[in-house]
N, C-alpha and C positions, 0 to 999 in steps of 0.2 A: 685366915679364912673369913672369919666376921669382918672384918675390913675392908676387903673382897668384895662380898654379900653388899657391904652396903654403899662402896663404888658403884656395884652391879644396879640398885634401887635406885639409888642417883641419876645413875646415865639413863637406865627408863623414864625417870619420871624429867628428864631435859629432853628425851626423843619424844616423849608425848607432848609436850609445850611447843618443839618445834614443828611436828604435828598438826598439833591446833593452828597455828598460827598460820601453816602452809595452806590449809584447809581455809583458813580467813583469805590470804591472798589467791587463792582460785577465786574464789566469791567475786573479788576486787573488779574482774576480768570479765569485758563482754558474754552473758550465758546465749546471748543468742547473736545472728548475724543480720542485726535491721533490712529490710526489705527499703530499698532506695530506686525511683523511677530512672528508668537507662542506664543501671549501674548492677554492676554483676561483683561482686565482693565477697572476701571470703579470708580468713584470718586460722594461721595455727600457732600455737605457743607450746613448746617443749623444754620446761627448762633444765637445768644441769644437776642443780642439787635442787633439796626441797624447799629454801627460799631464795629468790631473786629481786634483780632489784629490773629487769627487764618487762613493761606491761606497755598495752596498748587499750583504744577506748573507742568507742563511736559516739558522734550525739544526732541524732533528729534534733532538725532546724527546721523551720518554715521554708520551706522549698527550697532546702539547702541539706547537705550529708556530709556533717563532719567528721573526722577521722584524726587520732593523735597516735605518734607511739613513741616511749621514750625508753632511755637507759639508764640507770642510777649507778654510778660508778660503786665498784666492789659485788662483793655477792655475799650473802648469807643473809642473820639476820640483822644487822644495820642497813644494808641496802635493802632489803625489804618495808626497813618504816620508814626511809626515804620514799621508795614509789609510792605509799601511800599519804604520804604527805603532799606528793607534785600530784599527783592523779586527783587529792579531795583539793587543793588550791585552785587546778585545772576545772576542775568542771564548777567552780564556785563562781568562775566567772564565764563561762563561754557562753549561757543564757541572758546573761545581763550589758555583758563590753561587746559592742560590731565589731570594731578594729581586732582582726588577729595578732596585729605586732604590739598594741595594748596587752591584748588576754596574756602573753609571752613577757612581758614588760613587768606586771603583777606576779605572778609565778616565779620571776627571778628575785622578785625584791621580797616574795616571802619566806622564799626557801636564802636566799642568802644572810636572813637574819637568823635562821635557825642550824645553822650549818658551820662544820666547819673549816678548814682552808681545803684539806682534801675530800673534800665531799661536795659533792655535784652532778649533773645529771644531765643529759642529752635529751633533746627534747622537740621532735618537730608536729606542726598542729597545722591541718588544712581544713577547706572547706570547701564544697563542689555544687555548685549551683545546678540543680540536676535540668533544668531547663537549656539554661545555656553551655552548659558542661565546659564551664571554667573555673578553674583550679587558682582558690587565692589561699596564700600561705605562709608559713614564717619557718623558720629553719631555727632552732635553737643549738647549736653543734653537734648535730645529730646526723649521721651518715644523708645525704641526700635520696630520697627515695629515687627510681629510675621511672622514666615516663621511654613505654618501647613505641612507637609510632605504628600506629600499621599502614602496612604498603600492600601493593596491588601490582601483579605483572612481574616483579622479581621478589628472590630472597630476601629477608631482614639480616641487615649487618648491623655493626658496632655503629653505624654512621647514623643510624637510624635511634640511637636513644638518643636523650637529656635528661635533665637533672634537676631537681626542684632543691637548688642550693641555696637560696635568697633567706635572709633573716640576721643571724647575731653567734655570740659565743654559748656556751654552754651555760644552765641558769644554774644560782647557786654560789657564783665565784664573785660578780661584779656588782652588787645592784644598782649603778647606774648606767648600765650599758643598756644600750637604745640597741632596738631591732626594727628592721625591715621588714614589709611584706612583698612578695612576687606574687605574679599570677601566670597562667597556665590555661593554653585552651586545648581541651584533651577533642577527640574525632572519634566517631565511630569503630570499635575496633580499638582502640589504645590501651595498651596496658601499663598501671601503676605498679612498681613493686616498691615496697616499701619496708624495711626491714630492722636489726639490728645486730652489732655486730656476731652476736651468737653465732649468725648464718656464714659470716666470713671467715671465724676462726676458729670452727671447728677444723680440728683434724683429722685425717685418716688415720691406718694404722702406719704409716711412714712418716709420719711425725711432720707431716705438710698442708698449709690451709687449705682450706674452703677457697677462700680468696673472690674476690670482686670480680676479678676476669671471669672464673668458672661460672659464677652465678650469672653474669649477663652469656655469657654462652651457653648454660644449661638453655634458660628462658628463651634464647632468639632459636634456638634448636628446637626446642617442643613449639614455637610458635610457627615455624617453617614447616614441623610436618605436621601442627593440627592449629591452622591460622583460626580456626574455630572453638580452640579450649576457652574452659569455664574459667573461671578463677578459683575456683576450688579445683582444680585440675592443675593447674600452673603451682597452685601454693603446692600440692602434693608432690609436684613434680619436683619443686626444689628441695 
């Protein structure tokens, strides 16, 4: 029974550090949703257990609204001080480097020094020129967010996204892998969905994903009966 007793005090005082720590990585995590001119934006993070290695960010630029969100492979608490590692590497340069596939370039050669073979992280970083509302970007292997076009006069189909896939491998594995940047000219009405796998692979109770098909069909469906949703409306939706 004393042995017991002090399994029992052990395992509390490791659910309080893990705790804390959870409590630190909400902190990590945009507390507000920057106000950006012509851009309706809105972000939700639910995770699975109480550490992840799943985070996203915003930056105010100079007449610019950046946006990242990455995955750090595994879950608990090693992929948690992985995302904090790419998220403090991340924004140590995105005020200083222009080039996006630069900012992306650093991030992998820091975490790939600290890392080790299976540890790595998905990673994509944009930036939206809120004037011209173009979309320049880099893909780190990170699911491609969807770009839904809006149309006028008929329904939205599948014909109607793209894909902001342009960039490099996942950072962490190579560091001398060179990335790319694309660009992107969004329209009035266009919606970004940008995600990570969490949203694909959850399952129902029939042991069946989420899946990539479902999510662009939820989205083209609520945007068919309310071509007017918020973005805070659409995330909820999904």
């Amino acid at each position: 029974q004393a042995r017991l007793m002090l399994l029992q005090q052990r395992e509390q005082r490791i659910q309080r550090q893990v705790q804390l720590a959870a409590d630190v990585q909400r902190r990590m995590l945009p507390r507000r949703v920057p106000t950006a001119a012509r851009l309706d934006v809105a972000a939700r993070y639910i995770p699975s257990f109480e550490l992840g290695g799943d985070f996203y960010d915003f930056f105010e630029l100079a007449g610019s609204f950046g946006v990242t969100i990455g995955d750090v492979v595994g879950k608990g608490i090693a992929a948690a001080l992985l995302m904090a590692s790419v998220r403090a590497s991340l924004r140590a340069h995105v005020q200083d480097i222009y080039h996006i596939d630069d900012v992306l370039s650093r991030v992998n050669v820091a975490l790939s020094r600290d890392t080790l073979d299976n540890e790595f992280a998905t990673l994509w970083y944009g930036v939206i020129d809120t004037e011209k509302l173009r979309v320049t970007y880099c893909a780190g292997g990170h699911e491609p967010p969807m770009v839904f076009k809006a149309v006028q006069g008929r329904p939205m189909t599948t014909a109607d996204i793209e894909e902001l896939s342009i960039g490099g491998m996942a950072v962490g594995i190579d560091p001398t892998q060179k990335y790319q940047r694309g660009t992107y000219d969004l329209h009035a009405r266009d919606v970004i969905v940008a995600y990570t796998d969490g949203v694909t692979d959850t399952l129902n109770f029939s042991g069946r994903k989420f899946g990539k098909v479902r999510l662009r069909q939820g989205v083209i469906q609520l945007l068919n009966e309310e071509p007017e949703a918020t973005a805070s409306r659409i995330a909820d939706h999904i």
